[in-house]
C-alpha positions in Angstrom: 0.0 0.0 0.0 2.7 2.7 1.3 5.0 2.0 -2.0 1.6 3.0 -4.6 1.3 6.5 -2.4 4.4 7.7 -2.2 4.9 7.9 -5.9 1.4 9.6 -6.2 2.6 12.1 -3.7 6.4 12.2 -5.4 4.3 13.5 -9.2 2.1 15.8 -7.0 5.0 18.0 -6.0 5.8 18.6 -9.7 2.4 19.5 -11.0 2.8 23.3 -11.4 -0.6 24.2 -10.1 0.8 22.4 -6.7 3.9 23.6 -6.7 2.1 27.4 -7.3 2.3 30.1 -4.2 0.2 32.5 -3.8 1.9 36.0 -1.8 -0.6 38.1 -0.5 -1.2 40.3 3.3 -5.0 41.4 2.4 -7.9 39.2 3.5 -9.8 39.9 0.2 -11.8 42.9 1.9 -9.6 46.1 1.3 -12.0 48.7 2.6 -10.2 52.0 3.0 -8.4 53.9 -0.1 -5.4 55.8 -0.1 -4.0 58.9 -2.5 -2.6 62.2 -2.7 -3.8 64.9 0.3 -5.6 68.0 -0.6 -2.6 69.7 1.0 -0.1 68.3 -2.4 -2.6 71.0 -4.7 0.8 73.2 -5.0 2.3 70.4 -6.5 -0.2 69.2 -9.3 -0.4 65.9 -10.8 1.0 63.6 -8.3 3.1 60.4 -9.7 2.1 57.3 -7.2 4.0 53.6 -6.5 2.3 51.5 -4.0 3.1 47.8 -3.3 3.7 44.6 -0.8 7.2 43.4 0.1 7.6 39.7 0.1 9.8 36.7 0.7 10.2 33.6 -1.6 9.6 30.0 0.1 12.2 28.7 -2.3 15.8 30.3 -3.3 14.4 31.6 -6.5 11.0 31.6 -7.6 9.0 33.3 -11.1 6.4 35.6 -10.4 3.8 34.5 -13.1 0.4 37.0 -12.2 0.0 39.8 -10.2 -3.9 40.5 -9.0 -3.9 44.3 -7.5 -7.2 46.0 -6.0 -7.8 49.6 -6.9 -9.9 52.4 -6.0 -10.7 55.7 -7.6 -8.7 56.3 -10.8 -8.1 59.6 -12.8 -9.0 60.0 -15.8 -6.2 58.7 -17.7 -6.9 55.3 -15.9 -3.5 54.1 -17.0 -1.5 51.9 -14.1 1.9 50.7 -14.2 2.6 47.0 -12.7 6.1 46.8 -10.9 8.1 44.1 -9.8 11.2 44.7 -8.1 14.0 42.2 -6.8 16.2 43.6 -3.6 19.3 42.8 -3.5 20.2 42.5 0.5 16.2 41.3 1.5 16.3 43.6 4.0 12.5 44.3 3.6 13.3 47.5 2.8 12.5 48.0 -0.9 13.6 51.7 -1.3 17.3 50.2 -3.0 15.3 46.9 -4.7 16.3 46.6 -8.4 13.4 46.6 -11.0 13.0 43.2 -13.2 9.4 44.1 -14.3 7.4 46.8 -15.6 4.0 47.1 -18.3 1.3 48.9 -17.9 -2.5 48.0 -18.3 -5.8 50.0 -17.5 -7.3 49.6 -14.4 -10.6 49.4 -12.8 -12.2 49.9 -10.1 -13.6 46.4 -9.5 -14.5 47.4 -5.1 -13.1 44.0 -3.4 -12.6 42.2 -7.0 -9.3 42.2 -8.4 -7.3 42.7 -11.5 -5.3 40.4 -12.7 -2.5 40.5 -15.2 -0.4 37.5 -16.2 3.4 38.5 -16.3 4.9 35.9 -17.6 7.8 34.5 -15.5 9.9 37.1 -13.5 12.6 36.0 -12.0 12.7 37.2 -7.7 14.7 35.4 -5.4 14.3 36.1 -1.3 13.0 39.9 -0.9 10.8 41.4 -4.1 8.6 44.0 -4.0 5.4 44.4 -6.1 4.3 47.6 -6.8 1.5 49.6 -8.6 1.8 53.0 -10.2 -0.5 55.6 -11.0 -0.4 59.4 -11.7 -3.2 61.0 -9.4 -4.7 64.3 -11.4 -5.3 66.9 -9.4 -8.9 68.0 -10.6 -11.6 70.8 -8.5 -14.9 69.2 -8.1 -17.0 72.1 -6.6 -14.0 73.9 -7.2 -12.5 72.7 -4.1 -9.1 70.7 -5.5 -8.8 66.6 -5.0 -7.1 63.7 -5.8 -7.9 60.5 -6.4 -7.4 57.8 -4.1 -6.3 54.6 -6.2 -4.6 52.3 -3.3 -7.1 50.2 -1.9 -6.2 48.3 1.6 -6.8 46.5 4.0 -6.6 48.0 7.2 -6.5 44.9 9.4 -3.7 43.5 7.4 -0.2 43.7 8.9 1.4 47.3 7.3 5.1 46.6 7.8 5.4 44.9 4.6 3.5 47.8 2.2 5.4 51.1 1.1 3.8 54.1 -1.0 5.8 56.9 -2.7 5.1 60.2 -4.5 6.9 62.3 -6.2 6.2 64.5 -9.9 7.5 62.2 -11.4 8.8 58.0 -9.7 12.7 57.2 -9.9 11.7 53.8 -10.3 15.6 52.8 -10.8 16.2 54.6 -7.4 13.1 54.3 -5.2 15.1 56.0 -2.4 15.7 59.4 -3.9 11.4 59.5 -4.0 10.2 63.1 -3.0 8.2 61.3 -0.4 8.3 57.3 1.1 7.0 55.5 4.0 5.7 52.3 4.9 2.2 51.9 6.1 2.6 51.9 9.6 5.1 55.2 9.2 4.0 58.5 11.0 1.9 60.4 7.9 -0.1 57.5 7.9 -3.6 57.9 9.3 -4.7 54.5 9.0 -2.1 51.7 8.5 -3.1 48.4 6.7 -1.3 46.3 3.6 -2.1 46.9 0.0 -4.8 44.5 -2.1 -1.3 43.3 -4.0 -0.9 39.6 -4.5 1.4 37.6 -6.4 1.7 34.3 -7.5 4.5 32.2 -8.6 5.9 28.8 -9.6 9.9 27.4 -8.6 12.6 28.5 -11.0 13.0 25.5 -14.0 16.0 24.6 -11.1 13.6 23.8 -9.0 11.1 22.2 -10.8 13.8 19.8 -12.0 15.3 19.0 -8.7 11.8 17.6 -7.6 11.0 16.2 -11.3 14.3 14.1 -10.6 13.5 13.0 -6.8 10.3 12.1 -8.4 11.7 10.3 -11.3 14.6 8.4 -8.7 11.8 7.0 -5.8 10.0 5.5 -8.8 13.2 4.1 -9.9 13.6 3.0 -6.5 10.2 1.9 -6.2 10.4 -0.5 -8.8 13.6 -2.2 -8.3 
């Protein structure tokens, strides 16, 4: 009986929808929205990057979708999708080197999310994903605002989210930003984690490594 299951369990492990993870801080109900303050009006248009700062369970891993929540949009509804690998996974991602970048429009979906497939990005220990967005300043009643793009979930641990503005992102150097802070820094009124999930599969490494301990029990198995 025991030498039928383990090779079942042995071909499991190398079925890429098993071996998939899933990164995420957000409990799927990302309630509160976060963008520009009135007080930025003498600045105009504010340029926004948002995102979650993660860990790989394995040495290297490929980020294959991204699934972001958004709120209020301008009305260019343009967002950039941002995936950045740090070098020294110090959970900080303000030196983190981009690997990724496209953009897509984006939607307002409430607690739905979008979802882009990315292919497969490379990340290995700390990576940060990120969403960007330029928040228009506009006067409705002729009072100015900004829209409020971020959605988050404020019960959601904030140490591992990070915003910045600035006129215009340094995406290459995230820590010359006119302004950066993690969600739980002082500016922030109400802390919480982004609705930014990824998902990824082992490096082709990986995936071989446990195709070939697969491969050797049945080997064994059947000796």
């Amino acid at each position: 009986m025991l030498t039928r299951v383990i090779p079942v369990v042995a071909l499991a492990l190398v079925t890429p929808a098993a071996l998939s993870a899933d990164y995420l801080y957000d409990d799927g109900v990302s309630s509160v929205l976060l963008g520009p303050p009135d007080s930025f009006e003498e600045f105009g248009d504010i340029d926004m990057l948002w995102g979650n700062y993660f860990f790989t369970d394995d040495p290297t891993e490929q980020v294959t979708t991204v699934s972001f929540g958004l709120g209020s949009l301008s009305a260019d509804p343009t967002v950039s999708i941002w995936i950045f690998d740090d070098p020294d996974n110090d959970a900080d991602p303000t030196n983190a080197v981009p690997v990724f970048s496209t953009t897509t429009t984006g939607v307002n979906l409430g607690f739905d999310f979008n979802v882009l497939d990315v292919g497969s990005v490379d990340v290995s220990g700390g990576f940060f994903v990120a969403i960007g967005h330029l928040a228009e300043l506009s006067y409705p009643g002729g009072s100015p605002d900004y829209p409020a793009p971020a959605r988050f979930d404020p019960d959601a641990r904030p140490d591992r989210s990070w915003f910045f503005y600035d006129d215009d992102i340094p995406e290459h150097d995230l820590a010359s930003s006119g302004f950066a802070s993690r969600m739980d820094g002082p500016f922030v009124p109400i802390q919480g984690a982004f609705a930014i999930r990824a998902t990824t599969v082992p490096a082709p490494a990986t995936a071989g490594a446990l195709a070939g301990l697969a491969a050797l029990r049945r080997r064994r198995r059947s000796g």
